[in-house]
C-alpha positions as CSV (number, residue, x, y, z in Angstrom):
1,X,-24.9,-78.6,-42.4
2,X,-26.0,-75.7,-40.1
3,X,-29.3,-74.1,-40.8
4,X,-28.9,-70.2,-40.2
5,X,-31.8,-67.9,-40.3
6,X,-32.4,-65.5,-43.4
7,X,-34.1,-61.9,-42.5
8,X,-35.0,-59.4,-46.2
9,X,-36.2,-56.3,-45.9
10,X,-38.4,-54.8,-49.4
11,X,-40.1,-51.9,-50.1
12,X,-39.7,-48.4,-51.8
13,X,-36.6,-46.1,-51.3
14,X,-37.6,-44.3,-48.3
15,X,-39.2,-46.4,-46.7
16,X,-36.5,-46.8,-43.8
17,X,-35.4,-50.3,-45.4
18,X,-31.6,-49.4,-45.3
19,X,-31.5,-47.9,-42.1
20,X,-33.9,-50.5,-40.6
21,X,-31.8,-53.5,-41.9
22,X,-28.4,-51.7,-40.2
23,X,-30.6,-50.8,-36.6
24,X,-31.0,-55.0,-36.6
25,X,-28.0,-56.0,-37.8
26,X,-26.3,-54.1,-35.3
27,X,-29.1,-54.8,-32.5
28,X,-28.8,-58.5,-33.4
29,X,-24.8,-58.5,-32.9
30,X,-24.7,-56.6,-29.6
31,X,-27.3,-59.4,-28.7
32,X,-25.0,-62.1,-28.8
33,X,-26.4,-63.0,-32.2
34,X,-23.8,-63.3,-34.6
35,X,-25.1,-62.0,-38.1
36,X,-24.3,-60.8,-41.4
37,X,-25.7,-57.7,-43.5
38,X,-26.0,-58.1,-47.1
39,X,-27.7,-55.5,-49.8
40,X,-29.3,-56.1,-53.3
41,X,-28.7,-55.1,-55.8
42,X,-24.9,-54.8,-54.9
43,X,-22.9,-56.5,-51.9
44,X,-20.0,-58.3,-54.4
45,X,-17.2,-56.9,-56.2
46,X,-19.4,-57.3,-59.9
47,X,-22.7,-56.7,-57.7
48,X,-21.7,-53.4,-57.2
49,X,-20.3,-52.4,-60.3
50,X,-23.9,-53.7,-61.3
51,X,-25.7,-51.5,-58.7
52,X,-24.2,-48.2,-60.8
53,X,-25.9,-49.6,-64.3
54,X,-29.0,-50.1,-62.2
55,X,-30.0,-47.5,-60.2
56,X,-28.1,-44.3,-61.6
57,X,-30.6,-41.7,-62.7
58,X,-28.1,-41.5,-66.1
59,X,-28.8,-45.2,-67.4
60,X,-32.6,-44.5,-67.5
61,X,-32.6,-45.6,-71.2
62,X,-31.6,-49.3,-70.0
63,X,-34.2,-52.3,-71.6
64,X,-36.5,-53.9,-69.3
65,X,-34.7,-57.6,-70.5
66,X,-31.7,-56.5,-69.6
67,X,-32.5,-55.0,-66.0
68,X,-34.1,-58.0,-65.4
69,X,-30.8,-60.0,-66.0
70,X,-28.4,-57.6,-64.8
71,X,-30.5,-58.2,-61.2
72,X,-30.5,-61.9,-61.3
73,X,-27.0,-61.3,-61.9
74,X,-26.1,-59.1,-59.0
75,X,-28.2,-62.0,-56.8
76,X,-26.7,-64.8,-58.0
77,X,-23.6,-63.4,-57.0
78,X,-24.6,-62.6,-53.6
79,X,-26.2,-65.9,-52.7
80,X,-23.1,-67.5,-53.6
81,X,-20.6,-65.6,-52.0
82,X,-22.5,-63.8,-49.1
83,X,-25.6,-65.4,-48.1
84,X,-25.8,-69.2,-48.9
85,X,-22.6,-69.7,-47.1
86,X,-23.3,-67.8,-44.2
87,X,-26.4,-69.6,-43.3
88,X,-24.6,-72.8,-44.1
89,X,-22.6,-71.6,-40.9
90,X,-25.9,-71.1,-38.9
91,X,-25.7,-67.5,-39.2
92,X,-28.1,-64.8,-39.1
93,X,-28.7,-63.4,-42.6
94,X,-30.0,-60.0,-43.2
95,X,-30.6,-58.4,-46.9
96,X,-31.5,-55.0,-47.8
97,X,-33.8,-56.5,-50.7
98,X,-34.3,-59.8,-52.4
99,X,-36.1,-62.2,-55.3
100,X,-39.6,-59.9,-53.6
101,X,-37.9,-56.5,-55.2
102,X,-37.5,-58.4,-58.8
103,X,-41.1,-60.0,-58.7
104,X,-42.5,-56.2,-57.7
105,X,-40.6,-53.7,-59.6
106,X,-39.8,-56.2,-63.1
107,X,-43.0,-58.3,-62.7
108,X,-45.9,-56.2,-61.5
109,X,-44.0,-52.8,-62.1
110,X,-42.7,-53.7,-65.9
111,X,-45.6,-56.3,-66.5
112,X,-42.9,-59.0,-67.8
113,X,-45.0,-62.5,-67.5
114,X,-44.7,-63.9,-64.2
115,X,-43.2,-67.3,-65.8
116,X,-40.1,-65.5,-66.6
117,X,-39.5,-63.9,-62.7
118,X,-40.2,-67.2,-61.5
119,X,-38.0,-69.0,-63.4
120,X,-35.0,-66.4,-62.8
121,X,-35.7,-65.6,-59.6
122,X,-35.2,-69.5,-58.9
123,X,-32.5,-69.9,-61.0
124,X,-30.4,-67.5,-59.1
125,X,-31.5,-68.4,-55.4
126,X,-31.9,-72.1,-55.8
127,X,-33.7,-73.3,-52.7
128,X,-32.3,-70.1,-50.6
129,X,-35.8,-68.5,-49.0
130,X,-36.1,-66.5,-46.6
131,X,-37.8,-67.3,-42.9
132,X,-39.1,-64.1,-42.9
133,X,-39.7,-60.7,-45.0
134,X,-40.7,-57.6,-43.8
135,X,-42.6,-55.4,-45.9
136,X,-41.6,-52.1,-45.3
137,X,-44.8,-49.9,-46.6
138,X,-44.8,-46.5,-47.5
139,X,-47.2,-44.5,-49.2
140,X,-45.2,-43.2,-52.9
141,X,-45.6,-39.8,-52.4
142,X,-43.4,-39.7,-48.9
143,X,-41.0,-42.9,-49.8
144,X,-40.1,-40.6,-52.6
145,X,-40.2,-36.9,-50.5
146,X,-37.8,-38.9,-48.1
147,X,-35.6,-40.7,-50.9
148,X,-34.7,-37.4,-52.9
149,X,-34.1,-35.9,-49.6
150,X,-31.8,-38.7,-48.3
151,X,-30.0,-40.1,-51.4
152,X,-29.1,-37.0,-52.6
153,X,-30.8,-37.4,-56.1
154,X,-28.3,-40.0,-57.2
155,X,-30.2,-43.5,-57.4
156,X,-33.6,-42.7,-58.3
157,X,-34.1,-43.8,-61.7
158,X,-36.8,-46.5,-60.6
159,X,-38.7,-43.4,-58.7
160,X,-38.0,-41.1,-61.7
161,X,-40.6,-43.0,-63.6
162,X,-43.4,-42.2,-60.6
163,X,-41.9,-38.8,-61.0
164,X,-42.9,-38.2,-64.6
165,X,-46.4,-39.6,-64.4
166,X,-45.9,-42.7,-67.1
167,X,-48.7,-44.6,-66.7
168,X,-49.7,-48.4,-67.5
169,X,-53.5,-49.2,-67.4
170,X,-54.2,-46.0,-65.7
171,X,-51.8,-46.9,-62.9
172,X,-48.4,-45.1,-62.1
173,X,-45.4,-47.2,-61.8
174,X,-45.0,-47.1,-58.1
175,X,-48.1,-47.9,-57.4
176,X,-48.2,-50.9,-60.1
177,X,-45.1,-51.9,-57.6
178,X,-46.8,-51.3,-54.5
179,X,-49.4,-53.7,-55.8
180,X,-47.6,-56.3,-56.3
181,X,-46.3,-56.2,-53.1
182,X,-49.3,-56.6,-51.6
183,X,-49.9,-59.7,-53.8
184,X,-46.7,-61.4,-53.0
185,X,-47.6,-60.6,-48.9
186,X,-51.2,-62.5,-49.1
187,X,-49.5,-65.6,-51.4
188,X,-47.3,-65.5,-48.3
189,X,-48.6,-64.7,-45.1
190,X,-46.3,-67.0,-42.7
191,X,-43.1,-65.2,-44.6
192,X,-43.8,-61.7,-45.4
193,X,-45.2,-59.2,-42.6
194,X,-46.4,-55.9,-43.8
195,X,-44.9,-53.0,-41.3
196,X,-46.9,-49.4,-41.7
197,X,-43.2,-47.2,-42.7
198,X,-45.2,-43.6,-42.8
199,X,-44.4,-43.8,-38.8
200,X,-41.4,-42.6,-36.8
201,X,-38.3,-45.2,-37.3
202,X,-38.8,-45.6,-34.0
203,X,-41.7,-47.0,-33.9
204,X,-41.2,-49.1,-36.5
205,X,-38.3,-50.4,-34.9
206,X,-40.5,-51.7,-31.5
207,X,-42.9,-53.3,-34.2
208,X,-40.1,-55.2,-35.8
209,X,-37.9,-56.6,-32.5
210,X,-41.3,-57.6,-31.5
211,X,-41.7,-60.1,-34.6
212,X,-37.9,-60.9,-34.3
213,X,-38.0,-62.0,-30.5
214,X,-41.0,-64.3,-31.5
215,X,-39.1,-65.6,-34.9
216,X,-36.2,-66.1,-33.3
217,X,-37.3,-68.0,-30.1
218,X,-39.6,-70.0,-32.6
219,X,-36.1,-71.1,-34.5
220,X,-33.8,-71.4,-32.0
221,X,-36.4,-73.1,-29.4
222,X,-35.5,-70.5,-27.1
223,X,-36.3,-67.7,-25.4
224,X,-34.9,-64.5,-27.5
225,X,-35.4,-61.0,-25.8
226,X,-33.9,-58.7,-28.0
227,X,-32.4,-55.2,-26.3
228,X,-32.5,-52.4,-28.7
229,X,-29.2,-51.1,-29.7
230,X,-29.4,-48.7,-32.9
């Protein structure tokens, strides 16, 4: 079996993860490289009808057991069709969010034990991990000025909940999530780099093809010079 090379991108809405993960992909491709884009939660034909329950401001009254499950869901589906058998292939990989979102946003953001993200985020991803995360960071106040500007108000129920100041042992949401981000980045240093997002995309962008042309070359025992193409 051929060993492909899995790249996810996490952070807040607005923090540049979509367009980021689209600027590779299509960098990646024009380099020779031949890769495929995947999103979470979404990227199936039941993934996406999923995606609507999810992240639509309307469903805000949705448990926190059943969002939980309703993401493993969506992921299971997506490893199976999308992203375990394109790195079977020795493909790149790239996903707009993975298992890290669920551990964040249900784990440190909801406060469900820990046990019972471990043992669904294994029990939808099996031994699929990626080779490297990048941690898109963004403080919550312009993650969400930039979301509500960009996504048109639509998918914002997660930031609705930073909006109207709930707060869990003195701590908003978002930053509960943020967090926990930073906990899951120094469990796993060799996986997960943390990338400043408050800056110009494009200088996020340099940062990033920098870290790709040394993972890459690392992998494929070669050297990888990536052009930018965006």
């Amino acid at each position: 079996m051929k060993e492909g090379f899995f790249i996810t991108l996490e952070g807040f809405e607005g923090s540049g993860k979509t367009t980021l993960a689209k600027i590779i992909y299509k960098t990646l491709l024009k380099n020779g490289l031949n890769t495929v884009l995947a999103k979470e939660p979404g990227g199936t034909v039941i993934g996406d009808k999923i995606r609507k329950i999810l992240l639509e401001r309307g469903n805000e009254g949705l448990g926190y057991k059943a969002e939980l499950l309703l993401f493993t869901a969506s992921r299971a589906e997506n490893v199976r069709i999308n992203i375990k058998p394109s790195l079977e292939k020795g493909l790149i990989v790239i996903c707009d969010r993975y298992f890290d979102s669920t551990t964040a946003y249900q784990g440190f953001g909801r406060g469900i034990d820990m046990s019972v993200i471990d043992y669904f985020n294994n029990f939808a991803v099996e031994d699929i991990i990626p080779n490297l995360t990048l941690f898109l960071d963004v403080d919550t106040e312009i993650g969400l000025k930039r979301a509500t500007m960009f996504h048109k108000n639509l998918e914002l129920r997660f930031e609705d909940e930073f909006i109207q100041k709930k707060e869990v042992n003195g701590k908003l949401f978002l930053e509960r999530v943020r967090d926990g981000y930073y906990q899951i980045a120094r469990q796993n240093p060799e996986r997960i780099k943390i990338i400043d997002a408050n800056r110009d995309i494009s200088m996020l962008t340099e940062d990033i093809i920098e870290i790709l042309n040394l993972k890459l070359s690392e992998k494929f025992k070669r050297d990888i010079i990536l052009k930018l193409h965006n």
